[in-house]
C-alpha positions, -999 to +999 in steps of 0.1 A: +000+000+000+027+022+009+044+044-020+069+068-004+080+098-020+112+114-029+136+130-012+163+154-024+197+138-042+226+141-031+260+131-054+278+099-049+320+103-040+338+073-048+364+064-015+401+075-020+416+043-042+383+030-059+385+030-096+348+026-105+319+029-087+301-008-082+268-017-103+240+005-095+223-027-090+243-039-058+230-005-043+198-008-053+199-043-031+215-026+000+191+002+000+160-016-009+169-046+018+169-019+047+141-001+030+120-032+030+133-040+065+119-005+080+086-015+061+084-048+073+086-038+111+058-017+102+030-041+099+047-075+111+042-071+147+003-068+145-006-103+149+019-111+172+003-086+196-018-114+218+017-133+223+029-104+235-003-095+255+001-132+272+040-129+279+037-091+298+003-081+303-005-043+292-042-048+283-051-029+248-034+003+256+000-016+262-004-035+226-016+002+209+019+014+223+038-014+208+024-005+176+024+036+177+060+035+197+076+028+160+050+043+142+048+078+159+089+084+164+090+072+129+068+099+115+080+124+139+113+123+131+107+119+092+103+156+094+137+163+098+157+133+086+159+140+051+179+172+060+203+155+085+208+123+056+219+153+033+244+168+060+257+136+071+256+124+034+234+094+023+255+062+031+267+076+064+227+080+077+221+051+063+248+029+080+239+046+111+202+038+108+206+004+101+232-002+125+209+017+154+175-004+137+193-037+143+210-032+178+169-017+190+159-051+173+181-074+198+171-050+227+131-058+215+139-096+214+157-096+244+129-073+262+121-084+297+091-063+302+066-037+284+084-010+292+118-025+280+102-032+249+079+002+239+112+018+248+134-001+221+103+005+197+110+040+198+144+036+190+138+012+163+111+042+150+142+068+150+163+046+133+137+037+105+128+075+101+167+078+092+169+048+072+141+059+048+155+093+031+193+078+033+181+045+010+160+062-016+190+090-019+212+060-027+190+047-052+185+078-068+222+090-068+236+055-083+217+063-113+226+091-135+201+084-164+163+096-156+144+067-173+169+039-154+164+061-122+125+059-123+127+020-127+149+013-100+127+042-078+094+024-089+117-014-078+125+005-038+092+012-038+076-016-050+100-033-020+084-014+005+051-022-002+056-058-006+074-060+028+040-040+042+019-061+021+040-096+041+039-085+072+010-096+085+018-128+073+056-132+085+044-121+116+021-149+120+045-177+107+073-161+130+051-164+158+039-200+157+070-213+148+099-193+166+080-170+195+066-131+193+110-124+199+116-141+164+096-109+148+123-089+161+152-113+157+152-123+123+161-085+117+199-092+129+206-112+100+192-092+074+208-057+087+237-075+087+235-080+050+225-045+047+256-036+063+280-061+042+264-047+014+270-011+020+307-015+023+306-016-013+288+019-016+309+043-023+306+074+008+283+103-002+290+138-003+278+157+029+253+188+014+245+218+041+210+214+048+191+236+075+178+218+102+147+233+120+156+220+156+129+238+176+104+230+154+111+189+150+110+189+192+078+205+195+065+184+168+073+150+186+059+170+219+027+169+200+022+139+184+030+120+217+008+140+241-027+136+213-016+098+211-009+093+251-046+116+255-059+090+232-046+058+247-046+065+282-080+086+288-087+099+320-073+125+339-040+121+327-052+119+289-067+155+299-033+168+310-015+151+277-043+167+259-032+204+272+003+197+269-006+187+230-026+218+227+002+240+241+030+223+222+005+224+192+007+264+193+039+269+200+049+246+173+027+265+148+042+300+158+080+285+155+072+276+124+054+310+110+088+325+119+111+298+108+128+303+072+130+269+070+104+250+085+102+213+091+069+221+077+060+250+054+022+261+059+026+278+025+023+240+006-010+240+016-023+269-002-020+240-030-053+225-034-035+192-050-016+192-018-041+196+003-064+168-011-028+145-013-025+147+025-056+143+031-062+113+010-031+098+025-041+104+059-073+085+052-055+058+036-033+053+065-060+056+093-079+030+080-052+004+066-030+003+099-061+006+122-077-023+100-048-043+105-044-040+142-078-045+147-085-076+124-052-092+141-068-090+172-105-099+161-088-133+146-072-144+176-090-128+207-126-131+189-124-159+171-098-178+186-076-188+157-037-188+161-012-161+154-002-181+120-037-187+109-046-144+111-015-141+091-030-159+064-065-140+067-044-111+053-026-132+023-058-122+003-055-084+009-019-080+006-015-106-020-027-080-044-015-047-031+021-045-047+001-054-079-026-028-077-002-001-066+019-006-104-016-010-121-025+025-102+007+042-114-004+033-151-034+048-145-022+076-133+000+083-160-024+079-184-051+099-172-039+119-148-039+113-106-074+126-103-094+098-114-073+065-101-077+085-064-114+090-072-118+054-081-094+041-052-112+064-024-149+051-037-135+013-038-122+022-003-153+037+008-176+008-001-151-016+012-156-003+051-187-002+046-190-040+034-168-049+069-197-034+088-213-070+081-188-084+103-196-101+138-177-124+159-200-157+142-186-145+107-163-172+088-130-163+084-127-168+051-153-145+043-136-116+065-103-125+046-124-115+011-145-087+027-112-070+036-098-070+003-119-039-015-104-015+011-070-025+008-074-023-029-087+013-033-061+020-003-031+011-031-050+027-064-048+057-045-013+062-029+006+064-055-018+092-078-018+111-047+021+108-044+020+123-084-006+150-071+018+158-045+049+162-068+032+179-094+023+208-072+052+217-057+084+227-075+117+204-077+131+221-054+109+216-027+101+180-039+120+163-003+102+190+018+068+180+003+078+142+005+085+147+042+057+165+047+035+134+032+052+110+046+050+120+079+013+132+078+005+096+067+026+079+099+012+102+124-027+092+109-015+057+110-002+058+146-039+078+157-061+055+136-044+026+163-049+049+189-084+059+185-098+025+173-078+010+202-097+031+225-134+025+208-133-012+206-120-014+241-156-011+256-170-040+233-152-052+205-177-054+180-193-026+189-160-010+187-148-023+156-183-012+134-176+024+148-139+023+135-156+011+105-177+040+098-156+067+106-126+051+080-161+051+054-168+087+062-131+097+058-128+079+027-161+095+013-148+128+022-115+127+005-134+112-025-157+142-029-127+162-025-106+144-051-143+150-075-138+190-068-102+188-078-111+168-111-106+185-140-086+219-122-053+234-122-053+229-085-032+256-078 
């Protein structure tokens, strides 16, 4: 489902003593194995959230902050780490992120409480928000011709949305055979590759870029105080929710005065990236929220094993990496307008369809009924990502990207939060409300995408 966006290039300097570069295609591998590693971590710890439930306790909050502990210091962070991948240059962030992803990983395995691991989640989040930027920069920098750049772009992110699209399912089989710690282990091996393969990669040039410091704290501040309000209720949600509200302003009057925001309100007088965000955000708040909440309807509802909820997804994400290529065609060819009209209406329908769900339905059936949402989720990422690009000038084409990107984490990470917190009083109950309000978004965003049809957008 997930098509990330680009980031600004950098230029490639070969180490003193190399006489050629290596083939663009050996750092296409290194970047698109961490790339696709970050992704993975994503989604694959969804149905493994019972094991964890049974091994430290937590109740539905502590699994929502297992979840939205990576997802929230991922998006957070996103903000900023395109400009420090750029000033570090490209291969150095992303040896560091991968190194930093793969040490949180043991620390998650090895986690002898909740705490121990939401902690290492973070870190793992941080990591993955540095990891993104640095791999696509790669990509983009080992090739020099536009039309061989675009493929091996369209290949990274085909990656990541495969390793989305397998999560669910790796979780599962990870689960049953190995234990909830093998989701976490089986990353060692793999950013070790990463690793072995980046020693070939020849050490990028460090760019100035400006960070906006103030701005990315009060940023995080916020996110983490609405999610914690969300999670936690109560009298301390209250207090989070003032501290987010306070944060929330200052953040906004930083960044009116900033000359180089993390995030530039001017984008926005864009209609095309207005609608873009928006469309993402919907996209995100009902695909992750789906996911958590399905993984936990299999196996606490109905009862089935962690490896048999995996495979309830294999329908849904069987077919995303395909729809996502089939969208991009369309897209081309008749503009992003239509595929995110199509892709938002599919969506639409499709939560609306799950509303026929009850704890007696076969799982089979709930396997199918979840495919139509997931489908007009991945017909309409990658338009919008167009829409995105087309309204903003090259220039500002990694500003925008972070921008998207992190919008769409941060509706992720509160689409977990908020249907954590509705289907805690009754899960089906719960789970028809979460439902409707992903419909509704998805209805809105269409009607916007209808008003943009056919406009400038500017």
């Amino acid at each position: 489902m997930t098509t990330p966006t680009p980031t600004p290039v950098g230029q490639l300097t070969p180490r003193t003593g190399d006489l050629r570069n290596p083939a663009p295609a050996l750092v296409l591998i290194a970047a698109l194995l961490g790339f696709a590693l970050i992704s993975l971590d994503a989604s694959v710890v969804n149905v493994a959230l019972p094991s964890i439930e049974d091994a430290f306790g937590g109740g539905l909050s502590g699994l929502q902050w297992v979840v939205d502990a990576y997802t929230l210091s991922f998006a957070a962070l996103m903000l900023s780490t395109g400009a420090f991948a750029d000033r570090a240059g490209a291969s150095r962030a992303y040896a560091i992120g991968i190194t930093v992803f793969t040490a949180a990983s043991a620390v998650c395995g090895l986690a002898p409480n909740l705490p121990t691991l939401i902690g290492s989640r973070v870190l793992q989040g941080v990591a993955a928000a540095v990891v993104l930027p640095a791999s696509l920069s790669l990509v983009r920098q080992a090739y020099a011709e536009p039309a061989k750049r675009a493929r091996a772009v369209a290949t990274w992110a085909a990656g990541g949305a495969v390793a989305v699209a397998l999560g669910p399912v790796a979780g599962g089989a990870l689960t049953t055979v190995w234990d909830w710690r093998g989701i976490f282990f089986i990353n060692l091996p793999l950013g070790a590759v990463a690793l072995a393969l980046l020693v070939r990669v020849p050490r990028s040039e460090r760019r100035p870029a400006p960070l906006d410091l103030p701005g990315q704290l009060l940023a995080a501040i916020t996110l983490t105080a609405v999610t914690f309000a969300v999670i936690e209720g109560g009298a301390t949600g209250v207090v989070a929710l003032l501290i987010a509200l306070v944060a929330g302003a200052a953040f906004v009057r930083v960044e009116l005065r900033q000359s180089h925001p993390v995030v530039p309100f001017g984008l926005f007088r864009s209609r095309k990236v207005s609608v873009a965000v928006a469309a993402g955000a919907a996209c995100s708040v009902a695909f992750y929220g789906v996911v958590f909440l399905f993984s936990l309807f299999f196996q606490q509802v109905q009862g089935r094993s962690a490896l048999y909820a995996g495979l309830m997804f294999l329908p849904m994400t069987g077919l995303i990496s395909v729809t996502n290529v089939l969208s991009g065609k369309l897209a081309a060819r008749y503009g992003p307008q239509l595929p995110m009209l199509i892709g938002q209406s599919l969506a639409a329908l499709g939560a609306l369809a799950l509303l026929y769900v009850d704890e007696s339905t076969p799982p089979l059936l709930v396997a199918w009924l979840l495919v139509p949402m997931a489908l007009g989720c991945a017909l309409t990422v990658p338009p919008l990502t167009i829409a995105m690009m087309d309204a903003v000038p090259a220039e500002r084409a990694g500003l925008a990207a972070g921008v998207l990107n992190s919008a769409r984490q941060v509706a992720g990470g509160l689409g977990i939060a908020v249907f954590g917190a509705l289907v805690s009083d009754g899960f089906t109950a719960g789970l028809r409300e979460s439902l409707a309000i992903s419909a509704a978004l998805f209805a809105v965003t269409a009607f916007l995408s209808f008003r943009l049809s056919g406009r400038s957008a500017n």
